[in-house]
PDB file of N, CA, C and O in Angstrom:
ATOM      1  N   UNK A   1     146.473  47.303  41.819  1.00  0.00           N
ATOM      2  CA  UNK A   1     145.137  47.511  41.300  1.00  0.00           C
ATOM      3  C   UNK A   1     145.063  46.880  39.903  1.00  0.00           C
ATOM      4  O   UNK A   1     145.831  46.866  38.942  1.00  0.00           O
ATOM      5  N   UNK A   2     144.055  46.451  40.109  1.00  0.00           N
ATOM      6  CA  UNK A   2     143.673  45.648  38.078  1.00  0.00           C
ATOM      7  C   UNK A   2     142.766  45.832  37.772  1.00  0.00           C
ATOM      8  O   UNK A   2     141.713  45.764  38.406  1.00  0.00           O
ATOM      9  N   UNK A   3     143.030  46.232  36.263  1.00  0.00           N
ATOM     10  CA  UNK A   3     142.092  46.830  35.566  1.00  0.00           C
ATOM     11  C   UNK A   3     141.577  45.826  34.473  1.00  0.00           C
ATOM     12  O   UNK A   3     142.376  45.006  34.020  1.00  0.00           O
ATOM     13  N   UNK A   4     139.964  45.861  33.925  1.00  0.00           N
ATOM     14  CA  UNK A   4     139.817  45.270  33.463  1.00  0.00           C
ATOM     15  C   UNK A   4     139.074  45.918  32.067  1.00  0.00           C
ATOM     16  O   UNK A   4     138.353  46.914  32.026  1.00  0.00           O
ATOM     17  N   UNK A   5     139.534  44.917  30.793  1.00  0.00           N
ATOM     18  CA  UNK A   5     138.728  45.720  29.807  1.00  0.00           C
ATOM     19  C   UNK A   5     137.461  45.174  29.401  1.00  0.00           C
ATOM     20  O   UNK A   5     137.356  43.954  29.533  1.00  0.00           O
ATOM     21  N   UNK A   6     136.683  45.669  29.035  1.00  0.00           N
ATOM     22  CA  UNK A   6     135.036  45.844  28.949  1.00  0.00           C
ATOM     23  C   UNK A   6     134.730  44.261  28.869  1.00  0.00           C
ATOM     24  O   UNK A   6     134.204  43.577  29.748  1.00  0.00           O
ATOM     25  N   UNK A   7     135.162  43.868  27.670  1.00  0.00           N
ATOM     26  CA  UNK A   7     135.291  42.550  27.724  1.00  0.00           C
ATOM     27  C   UNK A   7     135.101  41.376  28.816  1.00  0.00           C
ATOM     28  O   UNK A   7     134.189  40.612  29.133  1.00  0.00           O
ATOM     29  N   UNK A   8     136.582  41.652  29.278  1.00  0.00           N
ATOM     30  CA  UNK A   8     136.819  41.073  30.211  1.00  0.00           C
ATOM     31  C   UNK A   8     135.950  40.881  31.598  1.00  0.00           C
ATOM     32  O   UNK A   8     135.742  39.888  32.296  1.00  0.00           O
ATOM     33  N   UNK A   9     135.501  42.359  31.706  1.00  0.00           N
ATOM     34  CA  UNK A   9     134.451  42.178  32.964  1.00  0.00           C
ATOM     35  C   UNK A   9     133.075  41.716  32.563  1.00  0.00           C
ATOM     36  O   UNK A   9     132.376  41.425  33.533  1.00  0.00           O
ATOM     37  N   UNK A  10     132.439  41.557  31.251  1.00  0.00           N
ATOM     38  CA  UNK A  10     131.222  41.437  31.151  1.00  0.00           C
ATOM     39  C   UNK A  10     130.998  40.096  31.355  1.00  0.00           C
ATOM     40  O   UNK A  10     129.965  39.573  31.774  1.00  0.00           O
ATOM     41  N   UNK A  11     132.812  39.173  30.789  1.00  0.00           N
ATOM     42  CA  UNK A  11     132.721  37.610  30.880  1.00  0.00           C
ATOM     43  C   UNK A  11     132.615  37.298  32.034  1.00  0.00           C
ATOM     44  O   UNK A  11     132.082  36.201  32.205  1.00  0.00           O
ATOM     45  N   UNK A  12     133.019  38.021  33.221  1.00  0.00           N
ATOM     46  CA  UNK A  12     132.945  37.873  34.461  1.00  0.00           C
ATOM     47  C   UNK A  12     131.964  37.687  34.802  1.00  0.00           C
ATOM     48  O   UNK A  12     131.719  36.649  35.417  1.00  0.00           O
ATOM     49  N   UNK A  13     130.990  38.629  34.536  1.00  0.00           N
ATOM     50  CA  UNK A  13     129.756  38.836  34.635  1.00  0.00           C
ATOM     51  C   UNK A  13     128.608  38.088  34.236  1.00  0.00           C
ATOM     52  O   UNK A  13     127.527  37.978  34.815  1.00  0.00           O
ATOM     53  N   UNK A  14     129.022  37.565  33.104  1.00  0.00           N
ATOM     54  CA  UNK A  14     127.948  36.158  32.534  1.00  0.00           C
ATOM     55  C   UNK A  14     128.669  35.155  33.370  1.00  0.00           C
ATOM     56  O   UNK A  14     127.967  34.568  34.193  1.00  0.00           O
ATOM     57  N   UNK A  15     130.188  34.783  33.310  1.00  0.00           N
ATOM     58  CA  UNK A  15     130.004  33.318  34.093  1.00  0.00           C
ATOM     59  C   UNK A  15     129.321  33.448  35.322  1.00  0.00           C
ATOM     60  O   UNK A  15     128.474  32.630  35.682  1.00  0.00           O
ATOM     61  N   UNK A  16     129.763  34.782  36.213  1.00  0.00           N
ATOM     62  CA  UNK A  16     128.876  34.644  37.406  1.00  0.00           C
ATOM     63  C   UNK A  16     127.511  34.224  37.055  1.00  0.00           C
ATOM     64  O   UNK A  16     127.208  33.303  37.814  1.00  0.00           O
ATOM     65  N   UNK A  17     126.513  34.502  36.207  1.00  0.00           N
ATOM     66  CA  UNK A  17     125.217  34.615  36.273  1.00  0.00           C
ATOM     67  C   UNK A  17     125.128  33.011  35.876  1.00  0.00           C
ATOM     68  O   UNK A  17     124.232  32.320  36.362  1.00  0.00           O
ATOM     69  N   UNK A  18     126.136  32.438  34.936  1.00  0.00           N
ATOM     70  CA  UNK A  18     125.732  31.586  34.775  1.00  0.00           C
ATOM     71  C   UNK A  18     126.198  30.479  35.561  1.00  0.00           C
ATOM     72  O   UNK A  18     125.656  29.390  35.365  1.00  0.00           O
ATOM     73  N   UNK A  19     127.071  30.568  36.380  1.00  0.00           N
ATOM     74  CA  UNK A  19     126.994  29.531  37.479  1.00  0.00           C
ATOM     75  C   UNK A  19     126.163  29.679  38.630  1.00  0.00           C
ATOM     76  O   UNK A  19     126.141  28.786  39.476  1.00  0.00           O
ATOM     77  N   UNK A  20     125.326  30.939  38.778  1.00  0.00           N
ATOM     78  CA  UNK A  20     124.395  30.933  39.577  1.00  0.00           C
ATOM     79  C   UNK A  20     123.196  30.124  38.676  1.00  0.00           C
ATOM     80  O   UNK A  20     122.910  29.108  39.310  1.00  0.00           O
ATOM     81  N   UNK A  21     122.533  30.195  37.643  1.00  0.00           N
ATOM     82  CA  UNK A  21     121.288  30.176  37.313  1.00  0.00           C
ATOM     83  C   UNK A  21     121.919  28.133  37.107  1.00  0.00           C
ATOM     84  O   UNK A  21     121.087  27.232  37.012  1.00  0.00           O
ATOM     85  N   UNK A  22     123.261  27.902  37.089  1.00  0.00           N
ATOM     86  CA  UNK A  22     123.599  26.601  37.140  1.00  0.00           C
ATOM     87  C   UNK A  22     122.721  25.670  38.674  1.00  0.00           C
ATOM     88  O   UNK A  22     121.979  24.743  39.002  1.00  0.00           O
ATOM     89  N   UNK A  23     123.399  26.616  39.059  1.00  0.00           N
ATOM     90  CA  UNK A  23     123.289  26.147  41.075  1.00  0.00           C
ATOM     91  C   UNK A  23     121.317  26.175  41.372  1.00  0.00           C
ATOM     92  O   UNK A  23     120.589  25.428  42.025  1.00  0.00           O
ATOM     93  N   UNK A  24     121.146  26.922  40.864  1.00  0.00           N
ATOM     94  CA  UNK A  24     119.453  27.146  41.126  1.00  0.00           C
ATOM     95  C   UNK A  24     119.453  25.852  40.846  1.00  0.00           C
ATOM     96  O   UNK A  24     119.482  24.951  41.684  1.00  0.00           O
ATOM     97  N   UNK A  25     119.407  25.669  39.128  1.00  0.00           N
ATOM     98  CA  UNK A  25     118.864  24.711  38.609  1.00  0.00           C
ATOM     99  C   UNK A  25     119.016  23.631  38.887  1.00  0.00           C
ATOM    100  O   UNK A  25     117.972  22.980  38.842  1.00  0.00           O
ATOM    101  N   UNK A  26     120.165  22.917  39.268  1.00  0.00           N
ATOM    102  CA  UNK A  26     120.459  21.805  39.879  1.00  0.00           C
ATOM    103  C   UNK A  26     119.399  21.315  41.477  1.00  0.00           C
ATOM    104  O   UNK A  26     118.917  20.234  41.815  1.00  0.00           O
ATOM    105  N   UNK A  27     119.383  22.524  42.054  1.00  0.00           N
ATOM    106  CA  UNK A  27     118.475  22.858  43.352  1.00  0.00           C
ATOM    107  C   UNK A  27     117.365  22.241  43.178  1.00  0.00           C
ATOM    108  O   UNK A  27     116.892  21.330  43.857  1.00  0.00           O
ATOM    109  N   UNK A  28     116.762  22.970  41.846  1.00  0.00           N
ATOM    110  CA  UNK A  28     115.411  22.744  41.569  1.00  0.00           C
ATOM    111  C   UNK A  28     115.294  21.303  41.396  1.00  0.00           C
ATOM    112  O   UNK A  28     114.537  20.690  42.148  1.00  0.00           O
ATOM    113  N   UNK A  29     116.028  20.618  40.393  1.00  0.00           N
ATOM    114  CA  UNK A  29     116.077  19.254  39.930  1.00  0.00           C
ATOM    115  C   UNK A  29     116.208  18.564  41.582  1.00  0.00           C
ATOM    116  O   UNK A  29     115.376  17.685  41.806  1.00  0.00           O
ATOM    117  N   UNK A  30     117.056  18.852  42.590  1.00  0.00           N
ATOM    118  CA  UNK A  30     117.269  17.874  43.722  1.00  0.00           C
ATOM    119  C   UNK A  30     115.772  18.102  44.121  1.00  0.00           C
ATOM    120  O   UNK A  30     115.173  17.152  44.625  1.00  0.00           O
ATOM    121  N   UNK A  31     115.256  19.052  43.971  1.00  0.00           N
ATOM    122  CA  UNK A  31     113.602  18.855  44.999  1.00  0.00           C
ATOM    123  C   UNK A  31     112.392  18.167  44.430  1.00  0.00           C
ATOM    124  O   UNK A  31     111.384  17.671  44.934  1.00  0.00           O
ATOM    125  N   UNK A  32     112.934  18.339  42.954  1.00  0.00           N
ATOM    126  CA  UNK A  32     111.412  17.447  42.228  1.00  0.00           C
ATOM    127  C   UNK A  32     111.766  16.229  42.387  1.00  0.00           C
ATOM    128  O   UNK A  32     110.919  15.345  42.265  1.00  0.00           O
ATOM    129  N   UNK A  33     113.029  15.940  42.677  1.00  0.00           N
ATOM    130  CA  UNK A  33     113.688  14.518  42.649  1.00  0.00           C
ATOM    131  C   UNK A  33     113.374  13.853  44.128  1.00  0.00           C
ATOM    132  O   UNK A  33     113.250  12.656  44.390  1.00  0.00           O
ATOM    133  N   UNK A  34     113.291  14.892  44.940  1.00  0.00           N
ATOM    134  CA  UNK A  34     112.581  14.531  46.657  1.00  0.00           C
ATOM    135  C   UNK A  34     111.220  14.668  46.131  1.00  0.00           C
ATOM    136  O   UNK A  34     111.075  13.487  45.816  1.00  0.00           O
ATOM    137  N   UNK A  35     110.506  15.026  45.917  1.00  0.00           N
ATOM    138  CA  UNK A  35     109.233  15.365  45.561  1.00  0.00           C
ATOM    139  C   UNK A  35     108.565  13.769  45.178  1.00  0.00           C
ATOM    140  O   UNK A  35     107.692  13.193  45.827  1.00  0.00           O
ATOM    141  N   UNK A  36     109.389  13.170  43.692  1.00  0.00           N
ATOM    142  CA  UNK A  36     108.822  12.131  43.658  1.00  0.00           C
ATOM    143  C   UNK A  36     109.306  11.003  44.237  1.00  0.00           C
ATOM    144  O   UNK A  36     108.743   9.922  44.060  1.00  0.00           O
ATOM    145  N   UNK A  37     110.344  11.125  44.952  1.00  0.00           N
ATOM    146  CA  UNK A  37     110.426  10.197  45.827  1.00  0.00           C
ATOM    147  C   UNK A  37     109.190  10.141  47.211  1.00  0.00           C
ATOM    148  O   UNK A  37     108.504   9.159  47.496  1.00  0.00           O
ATOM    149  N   UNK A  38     109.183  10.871  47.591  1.00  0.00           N
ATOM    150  CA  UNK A  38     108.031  11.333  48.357  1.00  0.00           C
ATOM    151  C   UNK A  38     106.714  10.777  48.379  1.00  0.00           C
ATOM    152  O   UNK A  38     106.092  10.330  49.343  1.00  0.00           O
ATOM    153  N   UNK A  39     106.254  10.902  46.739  1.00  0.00           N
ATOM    154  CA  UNK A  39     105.103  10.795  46.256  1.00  0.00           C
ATOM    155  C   UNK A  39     105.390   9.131  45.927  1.00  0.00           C
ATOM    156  O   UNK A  39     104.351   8.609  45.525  1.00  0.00           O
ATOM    157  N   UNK A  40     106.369   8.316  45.988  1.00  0.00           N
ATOM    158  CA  UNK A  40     106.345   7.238  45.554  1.00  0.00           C
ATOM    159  C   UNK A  40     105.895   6.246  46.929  1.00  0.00           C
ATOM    160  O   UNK A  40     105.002   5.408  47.057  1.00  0.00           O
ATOM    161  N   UNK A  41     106.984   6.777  47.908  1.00  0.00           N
ATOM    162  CA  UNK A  41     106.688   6.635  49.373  1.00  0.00           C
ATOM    163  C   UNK A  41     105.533   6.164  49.725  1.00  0.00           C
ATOM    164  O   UNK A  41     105.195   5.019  50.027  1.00  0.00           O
ATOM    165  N   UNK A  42     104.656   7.633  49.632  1.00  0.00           N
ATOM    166  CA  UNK A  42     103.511   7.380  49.989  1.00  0.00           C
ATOM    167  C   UNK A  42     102.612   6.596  49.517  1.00  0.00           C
ATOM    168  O   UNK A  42     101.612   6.219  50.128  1.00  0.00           O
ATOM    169  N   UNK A  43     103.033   6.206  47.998  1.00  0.00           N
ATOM    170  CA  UNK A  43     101.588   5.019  47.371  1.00  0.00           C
ATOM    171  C   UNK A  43     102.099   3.655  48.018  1.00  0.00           C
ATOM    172  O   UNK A  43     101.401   2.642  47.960  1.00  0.00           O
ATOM    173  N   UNK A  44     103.539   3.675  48.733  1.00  0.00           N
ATOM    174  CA  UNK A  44     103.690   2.321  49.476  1.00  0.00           C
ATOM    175  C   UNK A  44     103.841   2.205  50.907  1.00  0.00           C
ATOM    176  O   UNK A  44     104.588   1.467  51.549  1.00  0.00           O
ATOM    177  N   UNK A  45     102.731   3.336  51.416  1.00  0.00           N
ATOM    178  CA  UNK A  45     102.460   3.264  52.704  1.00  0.00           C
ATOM    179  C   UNK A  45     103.184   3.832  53.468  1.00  0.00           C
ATOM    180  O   UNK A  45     102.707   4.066  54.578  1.00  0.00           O
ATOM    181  N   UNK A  46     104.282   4.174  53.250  1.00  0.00           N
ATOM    182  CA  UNK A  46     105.221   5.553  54.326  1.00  0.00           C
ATOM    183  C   UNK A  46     104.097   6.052  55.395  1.00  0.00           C
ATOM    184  O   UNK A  46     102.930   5.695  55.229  1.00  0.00           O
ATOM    185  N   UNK A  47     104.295   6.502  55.992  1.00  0.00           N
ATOM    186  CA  UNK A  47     103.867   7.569  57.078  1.00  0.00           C
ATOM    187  C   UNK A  47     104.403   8.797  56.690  1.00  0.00           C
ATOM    188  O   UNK A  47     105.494   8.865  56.125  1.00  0.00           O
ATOM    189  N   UNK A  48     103.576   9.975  57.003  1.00  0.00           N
ATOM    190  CA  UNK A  48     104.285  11.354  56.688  1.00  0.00           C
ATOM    191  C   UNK A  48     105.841  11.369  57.278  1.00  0.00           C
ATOM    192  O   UNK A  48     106.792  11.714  56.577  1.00  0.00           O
ATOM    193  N   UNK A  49     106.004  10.822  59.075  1.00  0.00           N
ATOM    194  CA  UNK A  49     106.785  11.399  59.743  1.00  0.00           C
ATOM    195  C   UNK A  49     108.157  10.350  58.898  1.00  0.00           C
ATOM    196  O   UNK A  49     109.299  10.800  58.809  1.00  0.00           O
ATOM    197  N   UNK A  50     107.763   8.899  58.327  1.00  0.00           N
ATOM    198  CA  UNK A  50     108.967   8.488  57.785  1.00  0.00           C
ATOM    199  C   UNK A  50     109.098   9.429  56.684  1.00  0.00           C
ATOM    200  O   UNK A  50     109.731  10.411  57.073  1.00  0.00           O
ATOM    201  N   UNK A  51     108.791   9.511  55.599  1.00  0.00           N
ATOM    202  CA  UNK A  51     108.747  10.440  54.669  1.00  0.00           C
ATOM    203  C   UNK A  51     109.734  11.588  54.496  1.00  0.00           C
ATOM    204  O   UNK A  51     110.639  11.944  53.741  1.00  0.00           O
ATOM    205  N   UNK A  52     109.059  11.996  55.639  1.00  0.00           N
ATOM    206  CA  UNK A  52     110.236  13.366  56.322  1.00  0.00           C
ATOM    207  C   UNK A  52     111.769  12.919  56.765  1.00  0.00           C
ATOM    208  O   UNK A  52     112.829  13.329  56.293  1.00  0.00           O
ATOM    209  N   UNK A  53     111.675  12.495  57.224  1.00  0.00           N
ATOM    210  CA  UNK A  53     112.423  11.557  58.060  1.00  0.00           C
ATOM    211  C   UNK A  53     113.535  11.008  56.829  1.00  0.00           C
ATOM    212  O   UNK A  53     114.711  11.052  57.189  1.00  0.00           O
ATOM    213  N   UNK A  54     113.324  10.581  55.649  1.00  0.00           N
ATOM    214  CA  UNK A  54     114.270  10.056  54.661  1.00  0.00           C
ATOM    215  C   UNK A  54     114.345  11.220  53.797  1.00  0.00           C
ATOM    216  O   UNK A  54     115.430  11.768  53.602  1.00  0.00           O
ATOM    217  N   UNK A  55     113.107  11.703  53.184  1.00  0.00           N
ATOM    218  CA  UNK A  55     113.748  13.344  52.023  1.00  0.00           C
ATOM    219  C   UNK A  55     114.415  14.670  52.724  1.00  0.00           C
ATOM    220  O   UNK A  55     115.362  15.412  52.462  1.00  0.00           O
ATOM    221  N   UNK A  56     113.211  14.553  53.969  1.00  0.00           N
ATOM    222  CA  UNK A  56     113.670  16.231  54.483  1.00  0.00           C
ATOM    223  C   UNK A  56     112.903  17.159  54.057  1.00  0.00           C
ATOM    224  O   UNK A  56     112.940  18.372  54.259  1.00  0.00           O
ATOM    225  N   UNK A  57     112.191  16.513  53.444  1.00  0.00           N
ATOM    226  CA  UNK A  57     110.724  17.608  53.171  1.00  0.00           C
ATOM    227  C   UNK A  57     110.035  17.497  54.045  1.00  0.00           C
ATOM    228  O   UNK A  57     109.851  16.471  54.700  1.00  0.00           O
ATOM    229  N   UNK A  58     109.186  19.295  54.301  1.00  0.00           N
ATOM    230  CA  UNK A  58     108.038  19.420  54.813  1.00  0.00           C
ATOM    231  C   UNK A  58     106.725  19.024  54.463  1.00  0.00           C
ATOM    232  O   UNK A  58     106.002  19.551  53.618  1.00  0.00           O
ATOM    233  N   UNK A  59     106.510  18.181  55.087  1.00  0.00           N
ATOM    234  CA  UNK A  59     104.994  17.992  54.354  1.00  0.00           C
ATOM    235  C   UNK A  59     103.805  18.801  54.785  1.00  0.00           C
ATOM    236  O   UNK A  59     102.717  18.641  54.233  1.00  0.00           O
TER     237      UNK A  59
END
């Protein structure tokens, strides 16, 4: 069994949070990054279904 002192678990506790709020964020950045690819697509004539078809977004 291991014990941890106060310290120790709270650091636990922020890196967790902060490699989660890491992982979101990166998430977020990959979709605005499909987003304007998307939106670029379309001012050069894509079709929705290509569109989809290369980001993986729903349109």
């Amino acid at each position: 069994m291991q014990v941890f002192t106060q310290e120790q678990a709270m650091e636990m506790v922020l890196t967790e949070e902060y490699n989660k709020g890491r992982e979101e964020g990166r998430e977020e950045g990959m979709e605005k990054g499909k987003l304007s690819i998307a939106e670029t697509m379309k001012k050069m004539g894509y079709s929705l279904d290509e569109i989809y078809k290369i980001t993986g977004l729903m349109l």
